[in-house]
Backbone as XML, in Angstrom:
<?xml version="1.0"?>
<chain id="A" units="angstrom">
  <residue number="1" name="UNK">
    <atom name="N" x="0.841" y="-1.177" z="0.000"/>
    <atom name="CA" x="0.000" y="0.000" z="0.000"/>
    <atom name="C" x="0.893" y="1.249" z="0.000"/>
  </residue>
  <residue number="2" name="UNK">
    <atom name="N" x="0.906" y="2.369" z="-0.886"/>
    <atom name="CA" x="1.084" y="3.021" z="-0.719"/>
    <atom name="C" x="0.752" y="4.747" z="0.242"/>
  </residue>
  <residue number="3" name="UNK">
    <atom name="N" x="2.137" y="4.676" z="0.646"/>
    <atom name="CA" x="1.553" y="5.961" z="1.870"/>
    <atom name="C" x="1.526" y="7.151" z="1.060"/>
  </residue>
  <residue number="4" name="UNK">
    <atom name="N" x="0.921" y="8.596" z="1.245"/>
    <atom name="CA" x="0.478" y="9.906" z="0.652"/>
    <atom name="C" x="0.760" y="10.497" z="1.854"/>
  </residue>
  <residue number="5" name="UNK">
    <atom name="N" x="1.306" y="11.322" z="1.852"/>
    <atom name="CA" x="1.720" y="12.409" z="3.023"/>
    <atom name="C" x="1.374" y="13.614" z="2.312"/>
  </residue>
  <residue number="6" name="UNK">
    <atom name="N" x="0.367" y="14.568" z="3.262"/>
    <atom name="CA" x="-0.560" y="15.634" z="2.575"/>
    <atom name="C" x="0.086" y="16.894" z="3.449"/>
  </residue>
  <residue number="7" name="UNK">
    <atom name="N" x="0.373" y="18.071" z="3.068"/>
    <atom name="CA" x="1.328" y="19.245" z="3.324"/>
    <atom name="C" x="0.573" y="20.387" z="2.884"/>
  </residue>
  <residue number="8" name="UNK">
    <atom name="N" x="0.499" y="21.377" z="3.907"/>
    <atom name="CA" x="-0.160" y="22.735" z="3.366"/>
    <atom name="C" x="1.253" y="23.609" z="3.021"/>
  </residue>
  <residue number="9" name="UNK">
    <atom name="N" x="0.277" y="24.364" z="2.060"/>
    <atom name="CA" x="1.552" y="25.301" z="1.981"/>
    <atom name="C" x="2.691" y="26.025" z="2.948"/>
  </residue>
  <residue number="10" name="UNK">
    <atom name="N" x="2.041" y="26.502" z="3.669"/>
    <atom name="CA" x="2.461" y="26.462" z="4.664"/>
    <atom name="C" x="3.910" y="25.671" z="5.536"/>
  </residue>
  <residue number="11" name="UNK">
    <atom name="N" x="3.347" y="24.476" z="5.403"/>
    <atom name="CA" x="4.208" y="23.754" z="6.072"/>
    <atom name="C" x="5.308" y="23.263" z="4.823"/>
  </residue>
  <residue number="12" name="UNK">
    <atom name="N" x="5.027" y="23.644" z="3.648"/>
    <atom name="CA" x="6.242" y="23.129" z="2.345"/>
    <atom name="C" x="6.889" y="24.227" z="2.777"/>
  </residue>
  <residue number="13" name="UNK">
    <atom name="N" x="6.667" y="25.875" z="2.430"/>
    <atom name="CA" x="7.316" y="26.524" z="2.676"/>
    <atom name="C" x="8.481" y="26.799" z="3.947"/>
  </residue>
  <residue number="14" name="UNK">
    <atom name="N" x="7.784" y="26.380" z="5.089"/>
    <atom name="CA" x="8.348" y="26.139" z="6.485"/>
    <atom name="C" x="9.432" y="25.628" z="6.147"/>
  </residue>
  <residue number="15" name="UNK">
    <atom name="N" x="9.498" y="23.993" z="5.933"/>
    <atom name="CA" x="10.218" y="23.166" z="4.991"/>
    <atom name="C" x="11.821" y="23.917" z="4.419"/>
  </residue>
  <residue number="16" name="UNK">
    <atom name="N" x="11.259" y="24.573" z="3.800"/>
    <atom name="CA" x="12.235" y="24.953" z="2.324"/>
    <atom name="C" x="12.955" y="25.827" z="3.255"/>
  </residue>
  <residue number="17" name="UNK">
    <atom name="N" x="12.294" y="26.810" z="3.824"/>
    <atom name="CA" x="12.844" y="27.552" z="4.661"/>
    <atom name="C" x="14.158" y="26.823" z="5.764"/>
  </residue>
  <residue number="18" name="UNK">
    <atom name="N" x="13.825" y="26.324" z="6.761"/>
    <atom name="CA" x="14.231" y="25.274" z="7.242"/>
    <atom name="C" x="15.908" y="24.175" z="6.998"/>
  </residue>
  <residue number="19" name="UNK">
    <atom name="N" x="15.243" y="24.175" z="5.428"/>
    <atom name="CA" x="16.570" y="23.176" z="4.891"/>
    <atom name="C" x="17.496" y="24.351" z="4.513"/>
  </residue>
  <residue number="20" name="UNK">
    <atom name="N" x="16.923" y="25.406" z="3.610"/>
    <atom name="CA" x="17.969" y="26.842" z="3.927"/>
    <atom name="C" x="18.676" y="26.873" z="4.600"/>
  </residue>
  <residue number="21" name="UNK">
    <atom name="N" x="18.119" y="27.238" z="5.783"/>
    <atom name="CA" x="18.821" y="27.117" z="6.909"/>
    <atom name="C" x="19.880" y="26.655" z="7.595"/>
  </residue>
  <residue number="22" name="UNK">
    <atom name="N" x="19.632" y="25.234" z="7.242"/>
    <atom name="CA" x="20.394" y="24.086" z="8.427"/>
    <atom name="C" x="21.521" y="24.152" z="6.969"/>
  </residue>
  <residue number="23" name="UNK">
    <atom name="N" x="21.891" y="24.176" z="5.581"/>
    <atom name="CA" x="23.071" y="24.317" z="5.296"/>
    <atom name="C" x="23.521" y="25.810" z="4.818"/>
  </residue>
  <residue number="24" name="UNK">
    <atom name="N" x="23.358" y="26.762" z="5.407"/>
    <atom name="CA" x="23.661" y="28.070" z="5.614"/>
    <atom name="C" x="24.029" y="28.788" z="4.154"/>
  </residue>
  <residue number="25" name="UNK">
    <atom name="N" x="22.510" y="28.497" z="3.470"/>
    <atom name="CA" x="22.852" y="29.142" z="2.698"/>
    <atom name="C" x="21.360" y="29.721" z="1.858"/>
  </residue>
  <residue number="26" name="UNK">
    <atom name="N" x="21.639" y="30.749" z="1.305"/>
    <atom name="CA" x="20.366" y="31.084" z="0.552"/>
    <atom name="C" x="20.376" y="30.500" z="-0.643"/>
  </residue>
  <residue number="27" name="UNK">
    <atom name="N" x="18.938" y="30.380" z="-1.337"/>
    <atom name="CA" x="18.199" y="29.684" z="-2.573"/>
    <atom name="C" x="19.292" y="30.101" z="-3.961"/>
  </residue>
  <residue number="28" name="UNK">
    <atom name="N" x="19.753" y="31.227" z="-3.604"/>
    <atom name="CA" x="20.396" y="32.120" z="-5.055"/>
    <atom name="C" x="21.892" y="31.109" z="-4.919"/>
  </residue>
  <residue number="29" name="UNK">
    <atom name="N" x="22.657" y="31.244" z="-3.741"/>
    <atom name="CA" x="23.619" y="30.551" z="-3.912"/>
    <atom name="C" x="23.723" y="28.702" z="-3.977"/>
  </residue>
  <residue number="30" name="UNK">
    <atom name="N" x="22.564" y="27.953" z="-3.168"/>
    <atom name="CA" x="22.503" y="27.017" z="-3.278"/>
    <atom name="C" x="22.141" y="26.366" z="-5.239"/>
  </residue>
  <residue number="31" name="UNK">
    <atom name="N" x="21.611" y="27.208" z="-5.660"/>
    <atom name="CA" x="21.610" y="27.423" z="-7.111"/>
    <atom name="C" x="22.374" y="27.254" z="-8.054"/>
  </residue>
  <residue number="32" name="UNK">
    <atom name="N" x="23.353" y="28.524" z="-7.574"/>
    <atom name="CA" x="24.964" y="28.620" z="-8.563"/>
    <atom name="C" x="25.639" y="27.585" z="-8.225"/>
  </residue>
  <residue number="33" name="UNK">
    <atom name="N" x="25.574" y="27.088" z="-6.714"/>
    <atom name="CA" x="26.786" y="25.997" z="-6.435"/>
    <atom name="C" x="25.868" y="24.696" z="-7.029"/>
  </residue>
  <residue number="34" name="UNK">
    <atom name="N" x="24.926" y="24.214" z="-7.503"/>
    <atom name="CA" x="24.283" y="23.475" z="-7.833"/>
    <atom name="C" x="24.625" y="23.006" z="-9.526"/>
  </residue>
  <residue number="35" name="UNK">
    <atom name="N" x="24.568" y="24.408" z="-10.041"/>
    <atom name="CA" x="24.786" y="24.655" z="-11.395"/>
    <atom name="C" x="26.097" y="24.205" z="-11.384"/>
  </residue>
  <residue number="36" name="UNK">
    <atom name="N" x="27.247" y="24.783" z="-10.968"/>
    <atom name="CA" x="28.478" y="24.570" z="-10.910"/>
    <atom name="C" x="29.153" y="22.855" z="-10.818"/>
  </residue>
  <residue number="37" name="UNK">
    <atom name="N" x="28.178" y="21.910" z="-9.902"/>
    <atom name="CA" x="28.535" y="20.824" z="-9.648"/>
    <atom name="C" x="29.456" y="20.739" z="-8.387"/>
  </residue>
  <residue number="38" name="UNK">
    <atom name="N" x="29.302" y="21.661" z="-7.137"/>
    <atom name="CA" x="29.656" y="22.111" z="-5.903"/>
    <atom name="C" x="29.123" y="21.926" z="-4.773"/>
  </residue>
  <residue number="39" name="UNK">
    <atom name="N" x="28.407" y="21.076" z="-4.879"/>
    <atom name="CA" x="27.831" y="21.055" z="-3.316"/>
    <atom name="C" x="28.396" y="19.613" z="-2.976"/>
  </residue>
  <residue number="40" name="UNK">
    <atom name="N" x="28.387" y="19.025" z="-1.643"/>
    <atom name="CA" x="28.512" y="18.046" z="-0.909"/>
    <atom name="C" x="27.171" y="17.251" z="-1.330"/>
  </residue>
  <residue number="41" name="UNK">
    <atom name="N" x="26.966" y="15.828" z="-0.831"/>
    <atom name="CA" x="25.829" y="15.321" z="-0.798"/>
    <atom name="C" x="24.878" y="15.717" z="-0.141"/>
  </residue>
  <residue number="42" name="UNK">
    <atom name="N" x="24.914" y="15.973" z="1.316"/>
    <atom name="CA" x="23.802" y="16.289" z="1.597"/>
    <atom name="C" x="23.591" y="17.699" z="0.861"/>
  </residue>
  <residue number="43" name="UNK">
    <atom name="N" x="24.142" y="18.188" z="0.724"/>
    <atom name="CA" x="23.624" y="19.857" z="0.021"/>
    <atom name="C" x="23.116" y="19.696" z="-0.930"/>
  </residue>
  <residue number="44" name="UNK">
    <atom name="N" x="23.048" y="18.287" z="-2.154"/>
    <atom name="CA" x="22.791" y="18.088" z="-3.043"/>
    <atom name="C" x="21.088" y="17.462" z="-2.576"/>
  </residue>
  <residue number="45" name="UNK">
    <atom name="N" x="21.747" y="16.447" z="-1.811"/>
    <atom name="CA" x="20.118" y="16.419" z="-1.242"/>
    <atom name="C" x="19.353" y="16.980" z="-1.227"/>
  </residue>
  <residue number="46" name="UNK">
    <atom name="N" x="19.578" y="18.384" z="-0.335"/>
    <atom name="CA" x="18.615" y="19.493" z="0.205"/>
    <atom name="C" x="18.476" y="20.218" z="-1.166"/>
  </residue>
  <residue number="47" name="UNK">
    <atom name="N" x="19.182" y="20.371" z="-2.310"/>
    <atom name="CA" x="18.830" y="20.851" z="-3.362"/>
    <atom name="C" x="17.575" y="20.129" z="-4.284"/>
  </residue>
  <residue number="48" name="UNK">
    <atom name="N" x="17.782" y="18.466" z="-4.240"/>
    <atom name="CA" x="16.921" y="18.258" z="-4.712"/>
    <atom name="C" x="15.572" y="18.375" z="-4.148"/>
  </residue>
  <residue number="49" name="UNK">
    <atom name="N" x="15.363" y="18.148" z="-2.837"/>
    <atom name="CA" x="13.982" y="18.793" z="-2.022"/>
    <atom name="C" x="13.606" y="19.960" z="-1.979"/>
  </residue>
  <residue number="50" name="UNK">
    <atom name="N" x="14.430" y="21.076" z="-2.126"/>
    <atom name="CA" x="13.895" y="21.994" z="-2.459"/>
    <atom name="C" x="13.414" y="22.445" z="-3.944"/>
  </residue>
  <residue number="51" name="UNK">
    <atom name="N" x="14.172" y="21.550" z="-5.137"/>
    <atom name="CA" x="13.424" y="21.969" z="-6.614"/>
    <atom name="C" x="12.165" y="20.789" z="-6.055"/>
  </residue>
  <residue number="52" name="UNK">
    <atom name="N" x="11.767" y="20.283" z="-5.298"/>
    <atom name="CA" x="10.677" y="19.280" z="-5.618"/>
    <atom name="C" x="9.639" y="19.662" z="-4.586"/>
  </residue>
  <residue number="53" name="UNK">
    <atom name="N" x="10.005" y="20.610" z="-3.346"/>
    <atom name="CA" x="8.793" y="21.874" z="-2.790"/>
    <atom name="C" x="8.501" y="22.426" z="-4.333"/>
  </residue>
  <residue number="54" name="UNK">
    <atom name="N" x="9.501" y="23.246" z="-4.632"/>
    <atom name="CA" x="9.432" y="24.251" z="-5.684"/>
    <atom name="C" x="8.314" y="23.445" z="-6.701"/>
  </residue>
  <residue number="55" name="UNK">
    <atom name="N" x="8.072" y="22.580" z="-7.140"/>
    <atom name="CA" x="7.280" y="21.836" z="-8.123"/>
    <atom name="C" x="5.689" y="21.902" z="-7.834"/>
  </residue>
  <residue number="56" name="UNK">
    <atom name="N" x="6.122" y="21.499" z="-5.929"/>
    <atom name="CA" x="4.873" y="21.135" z="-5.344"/>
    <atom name="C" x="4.022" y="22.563" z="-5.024"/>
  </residue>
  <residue number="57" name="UNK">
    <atom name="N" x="4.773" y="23.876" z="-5.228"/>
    <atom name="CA" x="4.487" y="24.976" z="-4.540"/>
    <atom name="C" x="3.856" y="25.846" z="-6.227"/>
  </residue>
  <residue number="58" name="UNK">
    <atom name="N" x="4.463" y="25.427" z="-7.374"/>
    <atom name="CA" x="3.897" y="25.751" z="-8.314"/>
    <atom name="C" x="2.885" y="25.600" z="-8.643"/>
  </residue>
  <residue number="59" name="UNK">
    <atom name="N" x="2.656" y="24.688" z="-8.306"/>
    <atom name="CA" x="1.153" y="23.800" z="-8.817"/>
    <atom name="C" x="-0.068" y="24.286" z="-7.486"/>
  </residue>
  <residue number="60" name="UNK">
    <atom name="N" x="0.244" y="24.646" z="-6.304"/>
    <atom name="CA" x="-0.667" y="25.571" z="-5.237"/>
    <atom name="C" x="-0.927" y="24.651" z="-5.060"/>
  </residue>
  <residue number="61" name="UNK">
    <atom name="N" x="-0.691" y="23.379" z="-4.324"/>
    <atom name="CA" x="-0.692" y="22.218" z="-3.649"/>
    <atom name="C" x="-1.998" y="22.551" z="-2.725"/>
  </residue>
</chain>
């Protein structure tokens, strides 16, 4: 069975905010170092969760 985990905006944004955070850096630079092929794994991680809020936040979840 598959599980569905349901998120208000709110709490995506919280989220995004959040993972910002904990690797000290803002959206603009986590970006360039992204583009570049510069981040660590977890930073890469937190990059991909945040383009996949970003997806979920387009669409007005």
């Amino acid at each position: 069975m598959t599980t569905v985990i349901h998120r208000t905006r709110e709490q995506l944004e919280d989220q995004r905010a959040r993972l910002l955070e904990e690797i000290r850096m803002d959206y603009e630079e986590l970006r360039d170092r992204a583009s570049t092929y510069t981040l660590s794994m977890h930073e890469l991680d937190v990059w991909h969760t945040i383009e996949d809020i970003d997806y979920l936040l387009e669409g007005d979840c």
